[in-house]
N, C-alpha and C positions, 0 to 999 in steps of 0.2 A: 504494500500500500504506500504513494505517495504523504497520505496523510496519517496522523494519530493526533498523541497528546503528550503535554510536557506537563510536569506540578515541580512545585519545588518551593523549597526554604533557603532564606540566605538570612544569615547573622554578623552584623557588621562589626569589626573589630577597629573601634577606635585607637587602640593604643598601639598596633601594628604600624598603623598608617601615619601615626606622629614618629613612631622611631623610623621609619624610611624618609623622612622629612617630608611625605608627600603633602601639597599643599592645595586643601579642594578635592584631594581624591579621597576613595573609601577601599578600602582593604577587607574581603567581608567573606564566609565561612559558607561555600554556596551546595546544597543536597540536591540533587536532582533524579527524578525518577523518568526515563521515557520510554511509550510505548505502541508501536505500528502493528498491526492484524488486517489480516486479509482472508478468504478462502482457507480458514483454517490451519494458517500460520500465521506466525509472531515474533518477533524481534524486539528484546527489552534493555534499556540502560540504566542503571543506576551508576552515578558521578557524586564524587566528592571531589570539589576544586575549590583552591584559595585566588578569588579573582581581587582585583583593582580594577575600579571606575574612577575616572578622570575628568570629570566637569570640562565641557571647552568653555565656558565663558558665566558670569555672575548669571542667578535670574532677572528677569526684569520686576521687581516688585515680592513683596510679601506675597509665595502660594504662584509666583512666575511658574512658566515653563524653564527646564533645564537643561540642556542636552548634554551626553556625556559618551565618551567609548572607553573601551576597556579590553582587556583580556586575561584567562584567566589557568591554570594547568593545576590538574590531580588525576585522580583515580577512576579509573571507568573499570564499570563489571559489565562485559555485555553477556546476553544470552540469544539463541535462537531457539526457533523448534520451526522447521520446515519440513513438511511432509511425514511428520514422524520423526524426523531426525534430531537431534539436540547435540549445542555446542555453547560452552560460556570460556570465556576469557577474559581474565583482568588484564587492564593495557595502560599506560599513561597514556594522557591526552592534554588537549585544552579546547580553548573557546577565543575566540573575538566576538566581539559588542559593540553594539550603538543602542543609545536607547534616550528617554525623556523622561525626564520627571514632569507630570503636566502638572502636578501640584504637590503638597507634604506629605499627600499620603499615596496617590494615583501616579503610575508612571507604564510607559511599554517601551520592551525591550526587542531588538534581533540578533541572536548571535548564528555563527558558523560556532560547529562544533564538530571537531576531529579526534574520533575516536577509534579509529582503526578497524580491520577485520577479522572475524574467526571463520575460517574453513571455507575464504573467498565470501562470506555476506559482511558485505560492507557495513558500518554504523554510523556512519557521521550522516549529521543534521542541520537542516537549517531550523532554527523556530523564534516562533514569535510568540511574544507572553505579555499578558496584562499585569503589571507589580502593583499589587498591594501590602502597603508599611500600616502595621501597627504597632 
């Protein structure tokens, strides 16, 4: 299947991001589950990556929009099952990002994310994701 679905948590780590001296960027703890199905096959990821986002420029105003990119590298577990068959592999990977904060809590993201293959089924992804911060 072209399509599925991504969920995920990310936990920002403030004090990461002041000892790199980064300035406006976020250092942050990102979990990620993804999953494509078709005709009774499936292909699953679960990711653990330490990304950095990088603000390109102030907002305009209290609750502005933000734009920001980034990228990110940890751990992927992929899985298949095609046709009856089944294959997982842990791989290092990462991600690149663009995304917007439309306000302090509302934001959407797109990364490329490269996660390699087991047994010739590719896993890398493009997705797009609606962020919600609470």
């Amino acid at each position: 299947s072209t399509g599925g679905f991504t969920a995920g948590l990310s936990y920002d780590l403030p004090s990461m991001a002041k000892s790199m001296g980064n300035n406006g960027g976020k250092v942050s703890l990102d979990l990620d589950y993804d999953s494509h199905s078709g005709n009774s096959n499936k292909i699953t990821t679960f990711a653990a990556q330490l990304a950095m986002r990088t603000s390109t420029g102030a907002p305009a105003g209290k609750g502005g929009q933000a734009p920001y990119f980034g990228f990110s590298v940890g751990y992927f577990q992929n899985h298949y099952d095609i046709l009856g068959v089944t294959g997982t592999k842990g791989v290092l990977g990462g991600s690149v990002l663009v995304g917007m904060n439309l306000s302090q809590q509302l934001g959407v993201e797109v990364a490329y994310r490269a996660s390699g293959s087991v047994d010739g089924v590719k896993f890398d992804t493009i997705n797009a994701a609606v962020t919600v911060k609470f």
